[in-house]
C-alpha positions as CSV (number, residue, x, y, z in Angstrom):
1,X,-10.8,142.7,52.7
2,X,-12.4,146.0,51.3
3,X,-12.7,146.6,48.2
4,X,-11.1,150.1,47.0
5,X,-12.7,151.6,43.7
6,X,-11.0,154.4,42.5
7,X,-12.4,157.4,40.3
8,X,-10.7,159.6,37.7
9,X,-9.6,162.3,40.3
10,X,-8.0,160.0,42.1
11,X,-6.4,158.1,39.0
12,X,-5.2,161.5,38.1
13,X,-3.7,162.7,40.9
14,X,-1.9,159.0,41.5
15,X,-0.5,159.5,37.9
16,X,0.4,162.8,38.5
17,X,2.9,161.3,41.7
18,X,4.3,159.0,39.7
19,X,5.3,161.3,37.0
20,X,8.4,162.1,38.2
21,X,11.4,160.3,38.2
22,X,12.4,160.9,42.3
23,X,8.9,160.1,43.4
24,X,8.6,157.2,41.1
25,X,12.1,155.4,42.2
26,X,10.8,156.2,46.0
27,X,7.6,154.5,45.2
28,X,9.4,151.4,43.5
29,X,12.1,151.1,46.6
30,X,8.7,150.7,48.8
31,X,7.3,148.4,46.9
32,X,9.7,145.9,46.4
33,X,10.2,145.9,50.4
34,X,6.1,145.1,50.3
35,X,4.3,144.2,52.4
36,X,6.8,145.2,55.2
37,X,7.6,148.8,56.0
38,X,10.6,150.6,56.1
39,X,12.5,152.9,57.7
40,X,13.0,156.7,55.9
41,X,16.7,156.5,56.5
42,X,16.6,152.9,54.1
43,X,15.4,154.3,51.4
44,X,17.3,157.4,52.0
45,X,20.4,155.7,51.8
46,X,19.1,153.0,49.3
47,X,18.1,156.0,46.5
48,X,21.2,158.0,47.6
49,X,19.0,160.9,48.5
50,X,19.3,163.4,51.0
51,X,16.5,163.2,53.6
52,X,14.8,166.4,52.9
53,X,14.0,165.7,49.3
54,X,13.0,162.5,49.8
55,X,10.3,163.9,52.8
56,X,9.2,165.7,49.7
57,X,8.6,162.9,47.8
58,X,6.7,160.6,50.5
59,X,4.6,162.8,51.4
60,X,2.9,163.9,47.8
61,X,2.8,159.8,47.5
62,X,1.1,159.7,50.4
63,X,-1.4,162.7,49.4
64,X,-2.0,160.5,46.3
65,X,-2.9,157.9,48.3
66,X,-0.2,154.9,46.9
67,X,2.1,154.8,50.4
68,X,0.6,154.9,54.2
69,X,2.6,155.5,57.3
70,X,2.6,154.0,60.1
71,X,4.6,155.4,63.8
72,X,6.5,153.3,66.1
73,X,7.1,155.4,69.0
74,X,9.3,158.1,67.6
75,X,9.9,156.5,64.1
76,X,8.0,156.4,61.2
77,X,7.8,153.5,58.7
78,X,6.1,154.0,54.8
79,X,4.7,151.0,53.5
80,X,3.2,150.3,50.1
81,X,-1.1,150.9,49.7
82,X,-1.1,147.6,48.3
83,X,-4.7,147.8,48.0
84,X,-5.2,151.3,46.4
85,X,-2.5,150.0,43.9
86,X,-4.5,147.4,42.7
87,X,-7.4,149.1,42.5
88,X,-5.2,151.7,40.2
89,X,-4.1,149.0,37.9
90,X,-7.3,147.9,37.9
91,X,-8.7,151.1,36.8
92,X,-6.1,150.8,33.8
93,X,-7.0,147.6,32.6
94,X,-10.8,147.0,33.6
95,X,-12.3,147.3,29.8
96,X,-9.4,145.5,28.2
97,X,-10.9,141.8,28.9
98,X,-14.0,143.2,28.3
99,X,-15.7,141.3,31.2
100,X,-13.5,138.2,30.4
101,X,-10.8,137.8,32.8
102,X,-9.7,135.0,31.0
103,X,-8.2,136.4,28.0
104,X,-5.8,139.0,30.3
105,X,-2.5,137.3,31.0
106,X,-2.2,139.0,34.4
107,X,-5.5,136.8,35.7
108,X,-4.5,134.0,34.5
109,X,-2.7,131.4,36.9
110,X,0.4,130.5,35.9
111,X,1.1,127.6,33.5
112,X,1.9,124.3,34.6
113,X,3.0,122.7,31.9
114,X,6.9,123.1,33.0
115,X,8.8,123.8,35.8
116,X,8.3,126.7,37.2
117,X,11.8,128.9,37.0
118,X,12.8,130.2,40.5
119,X,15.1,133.0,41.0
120,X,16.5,134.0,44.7
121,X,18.5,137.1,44.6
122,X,21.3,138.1,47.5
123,X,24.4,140.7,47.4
124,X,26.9,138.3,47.6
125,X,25.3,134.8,46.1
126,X,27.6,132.8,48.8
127,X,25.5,132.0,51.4
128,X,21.5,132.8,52.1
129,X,20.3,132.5,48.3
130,X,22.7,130.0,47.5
131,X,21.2,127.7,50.7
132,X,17.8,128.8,49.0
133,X,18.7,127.4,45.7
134,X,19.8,124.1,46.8
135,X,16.4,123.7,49.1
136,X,13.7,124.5,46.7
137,X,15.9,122.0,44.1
138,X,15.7,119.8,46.2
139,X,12.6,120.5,47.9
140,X,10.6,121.2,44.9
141,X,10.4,117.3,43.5
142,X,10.9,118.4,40.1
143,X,8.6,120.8,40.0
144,X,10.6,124.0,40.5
145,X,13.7,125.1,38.4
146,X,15.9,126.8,41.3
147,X,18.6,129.8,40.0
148,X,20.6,132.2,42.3
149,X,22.6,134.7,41.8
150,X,24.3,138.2,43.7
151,X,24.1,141.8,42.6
152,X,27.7,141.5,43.6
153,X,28.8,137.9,43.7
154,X,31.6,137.3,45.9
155,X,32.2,134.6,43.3
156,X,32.6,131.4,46.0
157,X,30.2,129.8,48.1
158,X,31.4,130.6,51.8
159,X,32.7,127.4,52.8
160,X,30.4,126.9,56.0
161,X,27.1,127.3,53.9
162,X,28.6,124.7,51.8
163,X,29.3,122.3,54.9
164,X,26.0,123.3,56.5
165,X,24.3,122.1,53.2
166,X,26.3,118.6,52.6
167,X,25.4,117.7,55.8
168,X,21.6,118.7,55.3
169,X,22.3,115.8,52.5
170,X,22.0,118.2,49.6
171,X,24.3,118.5,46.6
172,X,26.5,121.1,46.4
173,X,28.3,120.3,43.0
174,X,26.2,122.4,40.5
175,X,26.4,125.0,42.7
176,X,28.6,128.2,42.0
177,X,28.1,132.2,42.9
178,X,27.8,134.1,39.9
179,X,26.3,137.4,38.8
180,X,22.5,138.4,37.9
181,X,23.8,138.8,34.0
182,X,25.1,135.3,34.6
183,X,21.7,134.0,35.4
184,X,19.7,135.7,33.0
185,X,17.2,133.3,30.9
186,X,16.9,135.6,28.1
187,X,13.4,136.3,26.8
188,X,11.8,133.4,28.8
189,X,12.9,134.6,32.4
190,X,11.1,133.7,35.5
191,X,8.0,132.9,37.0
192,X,9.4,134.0,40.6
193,X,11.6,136.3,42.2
194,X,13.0,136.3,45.6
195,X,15.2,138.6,47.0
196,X,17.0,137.5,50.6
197,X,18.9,140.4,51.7
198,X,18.0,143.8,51.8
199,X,21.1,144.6,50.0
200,X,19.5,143.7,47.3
201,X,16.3,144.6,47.6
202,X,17.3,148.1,47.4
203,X,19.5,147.7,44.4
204,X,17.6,149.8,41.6
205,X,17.6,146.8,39.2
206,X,15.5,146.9,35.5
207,X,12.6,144.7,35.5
208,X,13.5,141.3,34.7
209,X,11.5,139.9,31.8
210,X,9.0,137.2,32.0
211,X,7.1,139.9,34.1
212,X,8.1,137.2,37.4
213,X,6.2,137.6,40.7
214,X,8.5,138.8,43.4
215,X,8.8,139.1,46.9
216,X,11.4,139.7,49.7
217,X,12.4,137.5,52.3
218,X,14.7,139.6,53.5
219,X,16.9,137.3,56.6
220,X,20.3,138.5,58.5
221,X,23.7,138.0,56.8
222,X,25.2,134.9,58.3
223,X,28.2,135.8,56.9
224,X,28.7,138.6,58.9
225,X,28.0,137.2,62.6
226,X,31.3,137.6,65.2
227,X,32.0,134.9,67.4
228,X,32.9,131.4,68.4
229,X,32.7,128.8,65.4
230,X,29.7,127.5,67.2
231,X,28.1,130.6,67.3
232,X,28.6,131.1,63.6
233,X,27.5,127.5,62.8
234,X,24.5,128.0,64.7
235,X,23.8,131.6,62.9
236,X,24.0,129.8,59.6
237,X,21.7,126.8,60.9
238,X,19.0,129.7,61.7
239,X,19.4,131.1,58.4
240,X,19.0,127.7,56.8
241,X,16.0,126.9,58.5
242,X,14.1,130.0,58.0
243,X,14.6,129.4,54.3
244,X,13.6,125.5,54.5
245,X,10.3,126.9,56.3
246,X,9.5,129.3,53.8
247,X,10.3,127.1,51.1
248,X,8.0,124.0,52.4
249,X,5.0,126.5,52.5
250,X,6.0,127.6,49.0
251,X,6.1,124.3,47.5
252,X,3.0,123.7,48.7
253,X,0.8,126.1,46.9
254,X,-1.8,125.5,44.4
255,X,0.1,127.8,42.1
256,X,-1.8,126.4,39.2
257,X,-5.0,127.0,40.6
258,X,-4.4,130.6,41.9
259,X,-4.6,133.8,39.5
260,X,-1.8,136.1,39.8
261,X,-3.2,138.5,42.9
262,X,-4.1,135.4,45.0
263,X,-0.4,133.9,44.2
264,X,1.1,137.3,44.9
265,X,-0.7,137.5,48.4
266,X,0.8,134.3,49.3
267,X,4.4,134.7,48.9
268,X,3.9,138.1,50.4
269,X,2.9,136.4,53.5
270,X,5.7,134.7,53.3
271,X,7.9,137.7,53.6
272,X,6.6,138.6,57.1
273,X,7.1,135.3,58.4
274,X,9.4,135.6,61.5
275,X,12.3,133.5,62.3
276,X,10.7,131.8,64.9
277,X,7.5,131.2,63.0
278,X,6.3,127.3,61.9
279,X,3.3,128.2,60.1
């Protein structure tokens, strides 16, 4: 991959984006959709902004270099400069280890002295993160502390996740649908974040301590699929697998031997994983 260096100008004119509080919410909605692009009329409706003044804003974030566009046809799609961005942080930081990268808490991999706290984030908290939570506690060995929790909880686990999941032989007692203030950890907080709708993804949350690396696996809404009951047991079987596959890879990772970037490039990889992938 090529390494971007960036210059004071540049810094500047990056800062200078960012310094405003429309194109700075703009650039955040992209980012937490990263690495995948998305739609003007998402973040649009997501920032509750009318369309002209958020052209305004994309474009002087694009001029500074932090968002690329890409065309499909007719439609446009802005996507995070994921490499200009760390080059910018970067910039920020590269005399405060002076030369030891050791010392900065953002190169260091994370520790494995506990378990390392899990949080997957959905609208509802009934069906996709709630599926997510009982895989990675039970896929995880120990290793992983696995939370979940809705930006709008329905408040019960929809009753066919819950029969999907005691027949996958997993134990459904401990879990409940409950709200993200209802699965805050205080100070401590989390070492992940995953959100599994896009629901969520564009809810214009405060940073969660902890400083947590994040990522979206953003999958369709079970839920919300018309049909037969075997088509809707067969939408929530899809659902379930695409989790367990992303999950499996996820358990898997040297997280103790990767710094932070490395880690982050990972579960991003994740995110574009399609449905039908079993890499």
């Amino acid at each position: 991959m090529e390494q971007i260096n960036i210059d004071s100008p540049s810094a500047t004119r990056a800062f200078a984006a960012l310094g405003h509080a429309g194109r700075l919410s703009t650039f955040r909605m992209i980012m937490r959709f990263a690495p995948r692009p998305v739609r003007p009329s998402e973040l649009a409706e997501a920032l509750g902004m009318k369309p002209n003044t958020l052209s305004g804003y994309l474009s002087e974030l694009q001029q500074a270099g932090l968002i690329a566009v890409e065309r499909d046809g007719r439609a446009l799609y802005y996507k995070a400069a994921l490499q200009t961005c760390d080059a910018l942080v970067g910039y920020l930081v590269n005399d405060c280890c002076r030369g030891r990268p050791e010392i900065c808490l953002n190169a260091l991999p994370l520790s494995g002295d506990r378990p390392f706290r899990v949080l997957f984030l959905c609208s509802g908290n009934s069906a996709r993160s709630i599926m997510a939570e009982a895989l990675l506690s039970d896929l995880g060995a120990g290793r992983f502390e696995a939370v979940s929790a809705g930006t709008a909880p329905n408040g019960e686990i929809h009753p066919q996740a819950r029969a999907l999941l005691e027949r996958e032989g997993h134990d459904t007692l401990g879990l409940w649908s409950k709200s993200l203030s209802q699965a805050q950890r205080g100070e401590e907080g989390y070492d992940f974040v995953f959100t599994v709708c896009d629901r969520a993804a564009q809810e214009d949350c405060d940073p969660l301590p902890g400083q947590p690396l994040s990522a979206h696996w953003g999958l369709p809404d079970p839920v919300k699929v018309e049909g037969t009951e075997a088509e809707r047991a067969l939408a929530f079987a899809r659902t379930y697998d695409a989790l367990r596959r992303r999950i499996e890879i996820f358990t898997a990772l040297p997280i103790e031997k990767l710094d932070r970037m490395s880690l982050q490039a990972k579960i991003d990889d994740l995110s574009v994983m399609k449905e039908d992938d079993h890499g």
